[in-house]
C-alpha positions as CSV (number, residue, x, y, z in Angstrom):
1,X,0.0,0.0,0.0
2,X,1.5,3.6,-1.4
3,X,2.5,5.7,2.0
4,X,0.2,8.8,2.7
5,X,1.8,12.3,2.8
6,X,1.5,15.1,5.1
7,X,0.8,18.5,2.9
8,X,4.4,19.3,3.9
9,X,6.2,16.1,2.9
10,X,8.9,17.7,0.6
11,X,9.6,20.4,3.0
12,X,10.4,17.8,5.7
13,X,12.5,15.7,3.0
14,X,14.6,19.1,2.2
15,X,15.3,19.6,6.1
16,X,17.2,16.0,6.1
17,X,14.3,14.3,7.8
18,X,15.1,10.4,8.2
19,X,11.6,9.2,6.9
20,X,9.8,6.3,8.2
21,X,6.4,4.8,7.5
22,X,4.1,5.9,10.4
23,X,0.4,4.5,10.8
24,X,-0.1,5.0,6.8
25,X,1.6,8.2,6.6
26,X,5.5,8.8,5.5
27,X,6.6,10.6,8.4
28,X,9.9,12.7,10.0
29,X,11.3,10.1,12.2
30,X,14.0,12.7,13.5
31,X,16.1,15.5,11.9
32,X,19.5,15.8,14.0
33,X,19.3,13.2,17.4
34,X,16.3,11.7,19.0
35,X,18.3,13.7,22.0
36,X,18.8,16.8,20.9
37,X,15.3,17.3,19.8
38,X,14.0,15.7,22.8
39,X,16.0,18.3,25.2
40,X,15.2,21.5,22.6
41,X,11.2,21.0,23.4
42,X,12.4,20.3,27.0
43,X,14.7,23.2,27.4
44,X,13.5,25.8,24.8
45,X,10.7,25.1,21.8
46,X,10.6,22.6,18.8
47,X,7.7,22.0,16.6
48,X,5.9,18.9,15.4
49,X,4.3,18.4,12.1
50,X,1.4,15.8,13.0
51,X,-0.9,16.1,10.3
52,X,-1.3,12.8,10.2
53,X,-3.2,13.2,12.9
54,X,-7.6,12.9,11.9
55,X,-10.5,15.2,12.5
56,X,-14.0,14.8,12.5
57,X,-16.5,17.7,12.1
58,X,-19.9,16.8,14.1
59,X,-22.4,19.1,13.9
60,X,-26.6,19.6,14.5
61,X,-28.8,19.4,17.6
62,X,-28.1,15.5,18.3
63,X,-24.4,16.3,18.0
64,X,-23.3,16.1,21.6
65,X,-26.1,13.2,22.1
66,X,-24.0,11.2,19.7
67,X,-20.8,12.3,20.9
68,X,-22.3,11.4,24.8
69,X,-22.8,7.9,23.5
70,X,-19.4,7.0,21.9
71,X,-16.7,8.7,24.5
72,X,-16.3,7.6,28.0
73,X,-15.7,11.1,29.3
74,X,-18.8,13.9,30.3
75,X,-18.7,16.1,26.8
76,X,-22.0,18.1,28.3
77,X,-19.4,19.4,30.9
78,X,-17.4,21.2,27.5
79,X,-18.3,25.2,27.0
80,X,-17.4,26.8,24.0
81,X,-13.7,27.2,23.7
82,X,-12.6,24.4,26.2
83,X,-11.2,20.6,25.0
84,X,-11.7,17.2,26.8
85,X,-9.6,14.2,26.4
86,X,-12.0,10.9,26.3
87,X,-11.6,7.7,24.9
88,X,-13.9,5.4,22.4
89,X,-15.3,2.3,24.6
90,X,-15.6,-1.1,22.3
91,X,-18.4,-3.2,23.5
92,X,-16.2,-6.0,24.8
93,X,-14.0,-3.8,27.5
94,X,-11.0,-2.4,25.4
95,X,-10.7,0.7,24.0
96,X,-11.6,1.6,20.0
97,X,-9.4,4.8,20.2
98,X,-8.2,7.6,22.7
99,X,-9.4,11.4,21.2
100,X,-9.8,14.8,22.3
101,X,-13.0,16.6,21.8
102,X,-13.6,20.2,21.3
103,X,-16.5,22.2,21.6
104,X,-16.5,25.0,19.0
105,X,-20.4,25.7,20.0
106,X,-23.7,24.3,21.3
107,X,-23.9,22.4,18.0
108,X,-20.5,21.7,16.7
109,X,-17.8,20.0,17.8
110,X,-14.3,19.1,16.1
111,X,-12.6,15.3,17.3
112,X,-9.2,14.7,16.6
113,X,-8.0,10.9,16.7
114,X,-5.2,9.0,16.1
115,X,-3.7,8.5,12.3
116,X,-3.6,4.8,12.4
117,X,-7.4,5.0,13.5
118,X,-9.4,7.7,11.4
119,X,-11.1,5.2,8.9
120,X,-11.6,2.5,12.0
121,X,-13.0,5.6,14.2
122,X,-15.1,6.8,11.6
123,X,-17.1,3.9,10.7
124,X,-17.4,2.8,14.6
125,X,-18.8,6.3,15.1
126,X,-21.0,6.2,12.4
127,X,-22.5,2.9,13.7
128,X,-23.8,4.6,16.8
129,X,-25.3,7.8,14.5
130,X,-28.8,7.1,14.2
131,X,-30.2,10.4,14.6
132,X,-28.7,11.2,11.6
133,X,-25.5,14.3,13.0
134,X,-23.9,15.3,10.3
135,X,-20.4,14.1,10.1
136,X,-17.2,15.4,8.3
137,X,-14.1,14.0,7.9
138,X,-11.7,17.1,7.2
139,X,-8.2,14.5,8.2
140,X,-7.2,15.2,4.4
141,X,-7.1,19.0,4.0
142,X,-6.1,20.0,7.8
143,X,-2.3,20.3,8.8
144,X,-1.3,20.0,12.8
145,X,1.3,21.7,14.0
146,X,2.8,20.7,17.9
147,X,4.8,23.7,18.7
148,X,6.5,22.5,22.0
149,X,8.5,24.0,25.2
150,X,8.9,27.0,27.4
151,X,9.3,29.3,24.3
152,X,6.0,28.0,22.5
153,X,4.5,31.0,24.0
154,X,6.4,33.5,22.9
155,X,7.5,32.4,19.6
156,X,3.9,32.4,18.7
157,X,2.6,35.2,20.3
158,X,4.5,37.3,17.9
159,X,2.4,35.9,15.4
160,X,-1.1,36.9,16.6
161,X,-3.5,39.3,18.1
162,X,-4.9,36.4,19.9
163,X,-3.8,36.8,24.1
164,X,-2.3,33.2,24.5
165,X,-0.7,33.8,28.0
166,X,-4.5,34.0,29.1
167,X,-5.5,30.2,27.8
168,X,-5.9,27.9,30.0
169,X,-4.9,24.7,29.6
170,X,-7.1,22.1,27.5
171,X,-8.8,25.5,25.8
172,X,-9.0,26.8,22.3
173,X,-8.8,30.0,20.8
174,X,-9.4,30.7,16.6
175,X,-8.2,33.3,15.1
176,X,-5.5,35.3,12.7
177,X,-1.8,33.6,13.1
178,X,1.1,35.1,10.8
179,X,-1.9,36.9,8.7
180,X,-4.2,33.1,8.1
181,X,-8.0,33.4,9.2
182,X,-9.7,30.9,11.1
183,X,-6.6,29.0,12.8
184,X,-6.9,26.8,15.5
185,X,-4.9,27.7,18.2
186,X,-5.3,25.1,21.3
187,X,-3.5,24.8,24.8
188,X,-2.7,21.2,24.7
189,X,-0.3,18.5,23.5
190,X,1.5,15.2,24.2
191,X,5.3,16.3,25.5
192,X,4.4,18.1,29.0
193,X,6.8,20.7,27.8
194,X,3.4,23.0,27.7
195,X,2.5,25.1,24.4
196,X,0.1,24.7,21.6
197,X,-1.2,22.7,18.6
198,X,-1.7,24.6,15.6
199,X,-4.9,23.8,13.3
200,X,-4.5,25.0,9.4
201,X,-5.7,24.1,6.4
202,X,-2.9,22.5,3.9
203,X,-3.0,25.5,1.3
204,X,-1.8,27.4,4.1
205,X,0.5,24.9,6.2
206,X,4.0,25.9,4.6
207,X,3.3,30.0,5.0
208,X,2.3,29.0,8.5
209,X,5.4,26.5,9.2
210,X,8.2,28.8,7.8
211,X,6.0,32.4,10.0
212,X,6.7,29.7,13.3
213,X,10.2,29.1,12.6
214,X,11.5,32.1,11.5
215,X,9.2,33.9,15.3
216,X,11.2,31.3,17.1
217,X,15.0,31.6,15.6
218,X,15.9,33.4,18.2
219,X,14.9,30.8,20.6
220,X,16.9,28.2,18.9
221,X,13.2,26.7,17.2
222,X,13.9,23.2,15.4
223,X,11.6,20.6,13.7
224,X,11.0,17.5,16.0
225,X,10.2,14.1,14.8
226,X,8.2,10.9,16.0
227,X,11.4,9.7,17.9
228,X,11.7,12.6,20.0
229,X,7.7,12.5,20.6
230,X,7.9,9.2,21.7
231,X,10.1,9.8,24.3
232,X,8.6,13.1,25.8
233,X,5.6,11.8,25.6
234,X,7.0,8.4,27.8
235,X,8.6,10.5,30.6
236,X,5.1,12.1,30.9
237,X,3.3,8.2,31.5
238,X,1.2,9.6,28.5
239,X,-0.6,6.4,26.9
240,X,0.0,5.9,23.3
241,X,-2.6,4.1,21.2
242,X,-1.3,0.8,19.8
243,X,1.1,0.5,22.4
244,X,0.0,1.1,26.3
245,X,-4.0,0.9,25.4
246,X,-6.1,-0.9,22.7
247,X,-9.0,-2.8,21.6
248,X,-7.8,-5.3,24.4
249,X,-7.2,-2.6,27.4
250,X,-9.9,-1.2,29.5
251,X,-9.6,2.8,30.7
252,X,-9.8,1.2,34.2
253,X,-6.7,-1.1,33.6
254,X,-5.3,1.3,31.8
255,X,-5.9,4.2,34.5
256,X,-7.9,6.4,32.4
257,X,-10.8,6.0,35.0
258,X,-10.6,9.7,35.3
259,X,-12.1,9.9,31.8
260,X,-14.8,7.5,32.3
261,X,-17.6,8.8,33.9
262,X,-20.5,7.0,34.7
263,X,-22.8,10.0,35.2
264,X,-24.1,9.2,32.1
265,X,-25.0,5.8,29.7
266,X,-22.6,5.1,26.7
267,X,-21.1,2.1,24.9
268,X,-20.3,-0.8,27.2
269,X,-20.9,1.5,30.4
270,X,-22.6,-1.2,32.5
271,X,-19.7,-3.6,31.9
272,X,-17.0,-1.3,32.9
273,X,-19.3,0.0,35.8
274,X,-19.3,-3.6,37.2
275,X,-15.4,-3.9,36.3
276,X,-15.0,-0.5,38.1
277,X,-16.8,-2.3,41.4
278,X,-15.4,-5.9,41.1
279,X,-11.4,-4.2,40.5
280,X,-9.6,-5.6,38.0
281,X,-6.8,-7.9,37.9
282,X,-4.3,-6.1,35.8
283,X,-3.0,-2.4,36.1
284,X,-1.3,-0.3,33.5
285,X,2.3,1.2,36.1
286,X,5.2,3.3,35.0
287,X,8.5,2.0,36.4
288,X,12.4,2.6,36.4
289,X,15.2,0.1,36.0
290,X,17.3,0.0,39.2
291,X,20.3,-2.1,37.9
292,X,21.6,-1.3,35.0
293,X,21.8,-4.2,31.8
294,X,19.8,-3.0,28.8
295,X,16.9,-0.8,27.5
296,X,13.4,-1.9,28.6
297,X,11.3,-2.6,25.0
298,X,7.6,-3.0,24.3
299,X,6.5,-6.7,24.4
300,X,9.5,-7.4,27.4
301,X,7.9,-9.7,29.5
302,X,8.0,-8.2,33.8
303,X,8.7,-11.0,36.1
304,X,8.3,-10.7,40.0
305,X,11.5,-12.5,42.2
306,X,10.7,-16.2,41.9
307,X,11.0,-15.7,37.8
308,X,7.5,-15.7,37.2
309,X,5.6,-13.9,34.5
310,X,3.8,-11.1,35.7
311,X,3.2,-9.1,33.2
312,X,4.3,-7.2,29.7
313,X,6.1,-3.8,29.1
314,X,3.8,-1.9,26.3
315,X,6.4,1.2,26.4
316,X,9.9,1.3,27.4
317,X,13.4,3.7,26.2
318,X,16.2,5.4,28.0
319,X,15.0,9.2,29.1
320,X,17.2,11.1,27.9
321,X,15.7,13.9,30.7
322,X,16.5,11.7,33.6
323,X,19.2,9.5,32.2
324,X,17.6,6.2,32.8
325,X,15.2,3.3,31.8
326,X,11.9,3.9,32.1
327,X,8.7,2.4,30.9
328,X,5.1,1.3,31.2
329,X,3.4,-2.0,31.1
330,X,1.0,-3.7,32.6
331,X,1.3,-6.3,35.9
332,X,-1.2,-7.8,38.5
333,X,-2.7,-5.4,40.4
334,X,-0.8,-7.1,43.7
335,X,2.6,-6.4,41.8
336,X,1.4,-2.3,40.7
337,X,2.0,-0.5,44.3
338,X,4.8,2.3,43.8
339,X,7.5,0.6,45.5
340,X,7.5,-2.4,44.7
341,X,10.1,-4.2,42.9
342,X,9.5,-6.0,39.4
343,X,12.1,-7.5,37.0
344,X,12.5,-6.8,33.2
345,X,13.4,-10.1,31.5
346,X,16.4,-8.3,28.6
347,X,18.2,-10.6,27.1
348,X,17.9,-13.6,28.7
349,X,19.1,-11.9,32.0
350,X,16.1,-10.6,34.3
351,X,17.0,-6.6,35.5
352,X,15.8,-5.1,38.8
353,X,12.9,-2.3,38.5
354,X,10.8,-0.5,40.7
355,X,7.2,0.7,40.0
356,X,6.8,4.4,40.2
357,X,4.4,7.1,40.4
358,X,3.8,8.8,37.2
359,X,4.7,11.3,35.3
360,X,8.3,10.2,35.7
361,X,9.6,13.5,34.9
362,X,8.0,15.7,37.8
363,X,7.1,19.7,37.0
C-alpha cells in the first residue's frame, strides 16, 4: 500500500528528515538526534508536524447526544472554547481509540483521533449515529502543528492578536496567526513541555510552518520528529494508542478512570461500571530500571523475584531527561503499588525495576 503524505512532505524531506512509514503516513522520524530534539522541546521550543493526525466535524442538535454515546468522558461538561480528552469504549472492554473533543459551539464539535485509526473511528462512530448528525471527515485537508517548550508561547505570540498567555490549559482560541483566518490555536499536547497545537488548512500549512520558525529563531526553534515525541511523551506516563492501550485494554486497567464517567449511559458503560466495582486484575504502572543491563522494550515480559511472568512492558526507552530506563506496562494489580520491585526479563538476563508514580519527569 502507497505511503500517505503530510501537505508538507517535501519540505520535511529538504530539512534532512530520516523518513519512516508511520500509521499510513510517510513521516519525520528525526532531523539531527532523538536527544537533541527531545532536550530543545524540554529546554526551549521545537515544533511537530502531526498532520497525520484525523478530525472529524460533528455538527446539528443530536451532536453532543452522539458524541455522549461513543466517549467515556462527560462532553456536556465542555463550553465553548474548552477541549476534553476521552476515549472510544468497544463493547467488549477495550478501547476503540483515545481522542480529544472540542467544543466549538452548542452544536458543533471538532474530534481529533489517532492516524492509524481515522477510517476505524469513523465507521465505529457512524454505527452509533442514528439520529442522523452530520459528520465530516476534514483529516485530508487540515495540517497540525505541535509547537513545543517553554518558548511555544512567545514564539507564537508574535504571530497573533490572539492573548495566549490567558489560555488555559485544555482550551482553544481561533483566530488570525502570521496573517491566516480561522486558525486553530489550542493549549494542549502530548510532551508536557506546555505550548500549543496549531490547526490549518494545507493550502496554508508551509506560510504557516516557515512564520513559526523564522518567530522562534531566536529561541533556537527546530523541527522535531516521532522519535523525539515518543520519548517526551514516555517521561510524561502519556498512553500511546497501539502500544499502552487498545481494543484489548480497558480505561480502568489502563488508568484512564478519570475519563470515564459514569454519570451518564454510553457504549459498554454497565460492563466497565461492574469492572470498576469488582477491580480488575491487571494495572497499567510506570516503572524505572534500578540495575543497570539493557533498555526496557515494548513486548519485554516483567517477572516478579521467583522468575514468574507477571506481566508485559507496552512502552519502554532510556529518558534522555532523567538519564535512565523507564517504561510502562502492565502487571497484576498485587505487583502495581509504587514501590515495589519487578524485573525486566532483557536478554535472557532478568534486571531489577521499581514501579513508580507517574509522570516520571516531575514539574
Amino acid at each position: 500500500m502507497e505511503l500517505k503524505k503530510v501537505a508538507l512532505n517535501d519540505l520535511h524531506e529538504k530539512l534532512g528528515a530520516k523518513m519512516t512509514p508511520f500509521a499510513g503516513f510517510n513521516m519525520p522520524l528525526r532531523y539531527t538526534s532523538d536527544i537533541e530534539e527531545h532536550l530543545t522541546v524540554r529546554n526551549a521550543v521545537g515544533v511537530f508536524d502531526v498532520s497525520h493526525m484525523g478530525e472529524f466535524v460533528i455538527e446539528g442538535e443530536k451532536a453532543l447526544d452522539l458524541i455522549q454515546r461513543v466517549t467515556s468522558n462527560d462532553a456536556s461538561k465542555l463550553y465553548d472554547g474548552k477541549v476534553q480528552y476521552s476515549c472510544l469504549p468497544n463493547e467488549q472492554g477495550g478501547i476503540v481509540d483515545d481522542l480529544l473533543v472540542y467544543r466549538m459551539n452548542a452544536h458543533t464539535y471538532y474530534l481529533v483521533v489517532n492516524a492509524s485509526n481515522i477510517e476505524k473511528d469513523w465507521n465505529w462512530i457512524s454505527k452509533f449515529n442514528t439520529e442522523s448528525v452530520k459528520m465530516s471527515n476534514v483529516s485530508d485537508q487540515t495540517s497540525l502543528f505541535a509547537v513545543q517548550g517553554p518558548k511555544a508561547l512567545p514564539t507564537l505570540q508574535k504571530l497573533t492578536d490572539l492573548d495566549l498567555a490567558s489560555m488555559e490549559y485544555y482550551t482553544f482560541k481561533i483566530g488570525n496567526l502570521a496573517g491566516v483566518e480561522n486558525i486553530i490555536i489550542s493549549a494542549t499536547g502530548y510532551t508536557g513541555a506546555g505550548g500549543f497545537e496549531v490547526y490549518v488548512a494545507n493550502p496554508d500549512a508551509e506560510k504557516v510552518w516557515k512564520a513559526i520558525f523564522e518567530a522562534g529563531e531566536e529561541f533556537g526553534i527546530k523541527p522535531v520528529g516521532l522519535g523525539a515525541r515518543d520519548t517526551l511523551r514516555l517521561e510524561m506516563g502519556y498512553c500511546l494508542y497501539g502500544n499502552d492501550i487498545d481494543d484489548t485494554t480497558s480505561p480502568l486497567e489502563a488508568g484512564l478512570g478519570w475519563v470515564t464517567k459514569f454519570t451518564k449511559n454510553f457504549i459498554n458503560s454497565e460492563a466497565l461500571k461492574k469492572q470498576k466495582e469488582t477491580g480488575v486484575s491487571r494495572k497499567l504502572v510506570g516503572f524505572e530500571m534500578i540495575e543497570k543491563g539493557g533498555i526496557p522494550r515494548s513486548h519485554y515480559e516483567i517477572k516478579n523475584a521467583e522468575g514468574e511472568t507477571i506481566g508485559t512492558v507496552t512502552s519502554g526507552s532510556q529518558s534522555p531527561s532523567l538519564n535512565k530506563g523507564i517504561g510502562m506496562g502492565y502487571v497484576q494489580v498485587p505487583y502495581s503499588e509504587v514501590g515495589t520491585e519487578i524485573y525486566i526479563a532483557i536478554r535472557q538476563k532478568n534486571i531489577k525495576a521499581q514501579v513508580v508514580k507517574l509522570p516520571f519527569l516531575k514539574k
